[in-house]
C-alpha positions, 0 to 999 in steps of 0.5 A: 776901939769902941765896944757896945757893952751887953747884959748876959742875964736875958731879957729882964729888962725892967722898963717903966710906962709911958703912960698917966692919968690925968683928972680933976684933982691932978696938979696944975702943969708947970709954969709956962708949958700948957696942958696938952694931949700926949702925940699933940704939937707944942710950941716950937721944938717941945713935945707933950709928955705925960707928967707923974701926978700931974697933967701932960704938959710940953717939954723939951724932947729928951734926945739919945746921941750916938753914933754907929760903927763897924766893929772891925775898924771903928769906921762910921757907918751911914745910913744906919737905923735906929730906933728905941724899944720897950722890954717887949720889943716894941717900938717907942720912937720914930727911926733915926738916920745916921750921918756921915760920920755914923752920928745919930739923934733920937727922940724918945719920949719919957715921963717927966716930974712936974719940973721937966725931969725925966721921970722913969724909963729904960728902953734898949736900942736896936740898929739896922744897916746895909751890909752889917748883921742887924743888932742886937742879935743873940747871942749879943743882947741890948743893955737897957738905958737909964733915961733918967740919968739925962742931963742939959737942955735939952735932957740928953744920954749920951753914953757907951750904950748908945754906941753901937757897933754892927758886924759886917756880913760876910757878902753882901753881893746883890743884896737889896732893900724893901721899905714901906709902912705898916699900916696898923693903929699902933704898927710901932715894934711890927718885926717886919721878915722878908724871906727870913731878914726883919726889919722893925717898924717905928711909931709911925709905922715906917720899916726899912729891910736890909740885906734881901736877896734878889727874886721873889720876896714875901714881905711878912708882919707880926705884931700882937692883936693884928694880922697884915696882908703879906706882900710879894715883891720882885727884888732886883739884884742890889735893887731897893724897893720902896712903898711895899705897905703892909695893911692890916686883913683883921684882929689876931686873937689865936692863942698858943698855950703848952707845958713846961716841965722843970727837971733835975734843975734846982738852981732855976725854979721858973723859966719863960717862952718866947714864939720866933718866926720859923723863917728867922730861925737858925737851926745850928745855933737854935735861935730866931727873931720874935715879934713884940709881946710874944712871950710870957715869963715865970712859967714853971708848968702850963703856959699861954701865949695870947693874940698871936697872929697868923703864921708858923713859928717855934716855941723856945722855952729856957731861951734866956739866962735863968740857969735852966736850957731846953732839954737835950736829952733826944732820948726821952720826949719833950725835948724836940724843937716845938713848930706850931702853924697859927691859922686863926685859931688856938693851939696847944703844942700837946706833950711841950718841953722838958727843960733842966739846970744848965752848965754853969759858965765859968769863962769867959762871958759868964756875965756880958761879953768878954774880951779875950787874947789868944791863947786861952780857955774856956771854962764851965762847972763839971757835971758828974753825972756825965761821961764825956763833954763836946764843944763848939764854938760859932760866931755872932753870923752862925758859923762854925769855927771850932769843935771838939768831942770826947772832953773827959771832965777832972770829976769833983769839985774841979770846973772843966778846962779846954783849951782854945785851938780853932784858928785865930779869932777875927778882930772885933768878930763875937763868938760864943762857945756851947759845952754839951755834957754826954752821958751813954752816948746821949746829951744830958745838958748845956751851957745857957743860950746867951752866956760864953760870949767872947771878942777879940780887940 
């Protein structure tokens, strides 16, 4: 089976940019491919491409090659839609349709060296069908591409990275579809949430989102600097509605700034923050979607979050794998879920959150999703200040397939073993399982957000 490989250590994707300078004393472009504007038309089937050290000058496109499919059965899937994104999420190309047989080609511009090589550059993938679970979607995470490794003419990647397999939604009985165009100067990366689903917005703005249920939607869009009018949109049961543009009302310049307080956590030293939209936000599994750029990184104390744009969001500190969680402790403050409402103006979340060192995953999925056959474990590092540990196992849709309390640790130097007994997994279904140490009848810590990712071939 085909099987989209991930990275478990978060989302510090290191992502070179996109853009150059160009200037009097700057090399001459290479033989036979003129100076041009970055966005401009070339000769025949070249795109201009900013050139290192040089001026731009027109190349032959750089092309991701792929295909999507259900990783249940390794069926193709149609009219999936991809599109390339930068480590803030936002958007880099235009989206590109799967065919028949789930097949896919996307253009992603790229820097080049004077020759035409591709210069510098990771970007991650997202994908988007009806009927399947949006990928990536935590806890499975996007590994970043390497562009430079393309080869040919045209430079082309095609890799198991740019094989994606969707999970298929339990039902999909009346769902519908709402599509339009962010009307915005760079709308490229707008998370675009129509009662909780998103869809993202490509170069050119145009947004497609699957899997609405039927009535009375609001179509919202988030994107840094800006804030969209919303729409509301009568959907039909199995309905698609088209031309639902979102345009723009005025700047955002709100900020959001807090505190985070690192405690009992020497193994993590500085975490980061992220805002989700509270309508995406799962409270079982304490996840949600963030817009592009909403997110500020190596914070060890005072934070800020700039250009937000209007709307109410919760504030996830500790979300990705850097050894520390979010503070579980209900007994002590600055542990409850952050919610801010951003109303054109900053605003400070006041006491902010306590994180502490998370529970060591031993397996499986320390470091990417693993494979697993039943029977087996799971396994993370003891904790000896604690009495007892709970556990729970959910899938990639959020439910629930197994728990168990009262799990007494070996003590010493000795991880924590537990048998797996929910019921049997679901071929190519991803689960993760969450360990929670308890001390006094209170939670202390737990295992990491994106780690403990496991699958059934």
């Amino acid at each position: 089976m085909k099987t989209q490989r991930f990275q478990a250590t978060g989302l510090f994707f290191v992502i070179a940019a996109l853009v150059g300078a160009c200037g009097d004393d700057d090399p001459p472009p290479p033989a036979g491919t003129p100076p041009c504007v970055p966005g401009s038309a070339c000769e025949g089937d070249e795109v201009c491409e900013e050139v290192q050290g040089g001026t731009p000058a027109c190349f032959a496109p750089l092309v991701l090659n792929g295909h999507v499919f259900d990783v249940a059965d390794d069926s193709p899937i149609e009219g999936a839609l991809v599109v390339a994104r930068n480590v803030n999420g936002a958007a880099i190309s235009p989206v590109a349709t799967t065919d028949a047989a789930g097949e896919y080609s996307l253009q992603v511009p790229a820097k080049r060296l004077p020759g035409g090589a591709i210069a510098s550059g990771d970007v991650t993938l997202r994908a988007d069908a009806a009927g399947y679970l949006t990928f990536p979607k935590a806890p499975r995470q996007a590994v970043p591409i390497d562009l430079t490794v393309a080869g040919g003419d045209p430079p082309t990647v095609m890799s198991t990275l740019t094989e994606i397999g969707l999970i298929a939604l339990e039902d999909t009985a009346g769902l519908g579809s709402i599509s339009g165009t962010v009307l915005s100067d760079h709308p490229g990366g707008t998370l675009v949430v129509a009662d909780g689903v998103t869809g993202i917005a490509d170069t050119n703005g145009d947004y497609t989102v699957f899997n609405v249920p039927a009535g009375t939607v609001a179509v919202e869009g988030y994107a840094p600097g800006v804030n969209l009018v919303p729409a509301s949109v009568e959907l039909a049961a199995d309905g698609a509605e088209t031309g639902v543009d979102l345009a723009v009302s005025g700047p955002a310049s709100a900020v959001v700034s807090g505190n985070v307080q690192i405690v009992n956590a020497p193994g993590g030293l500085t975490t980061s923050v992220i805002l989700v939209v509270e309508s995406t936000f799962d409270e079982n599994t304490a996840r949600g979607e963030a817009p592009p750029g909403l997110r500020i990184a190596d914070v060890s104390g005072d934070w800020a979050i700039e250009d937000v744009p209007d709307g109410r969001y919760l504030a996830l500190a500790a979300f990705e794998n850097d050894f520390l969680v979010r503070d579980p402790d209900t007994s002590i403050g600055g542990t409850d879920l952050v919610r801010v409402t951003v109303d054109g103006a900053s605003e400070d979340v006041g006491e902010g959150f306590k994180v502490t060192e998370a529970l060591a995953v031993i397996g499986p999925g320390v470091d990417e999703p693993e494979e697993v056959s039943e029977p087996f474990e799971l396994s993370w590092e003891d904790d000896s200040s604690e009495d007892s540990y709970d556990v729970i196992v959910f899938d990639a849709l959020g439910n629930v397939t197994w728990e168990t309390t009262g799990v007494v640790g070996p003590g010493g130097n000795d991880p924590v073993v537990v048998a797996y007994e929910g019921p049997a997994l679901e071929p190519g279904m991803y689960y993760q399982f969450r360990a929670t140490s308890i001390k006094d009848g209170v939670p202390i810590s737990q295992t990491e957000d994106l780690r403990g990712v496991f699958f059934a071939q």
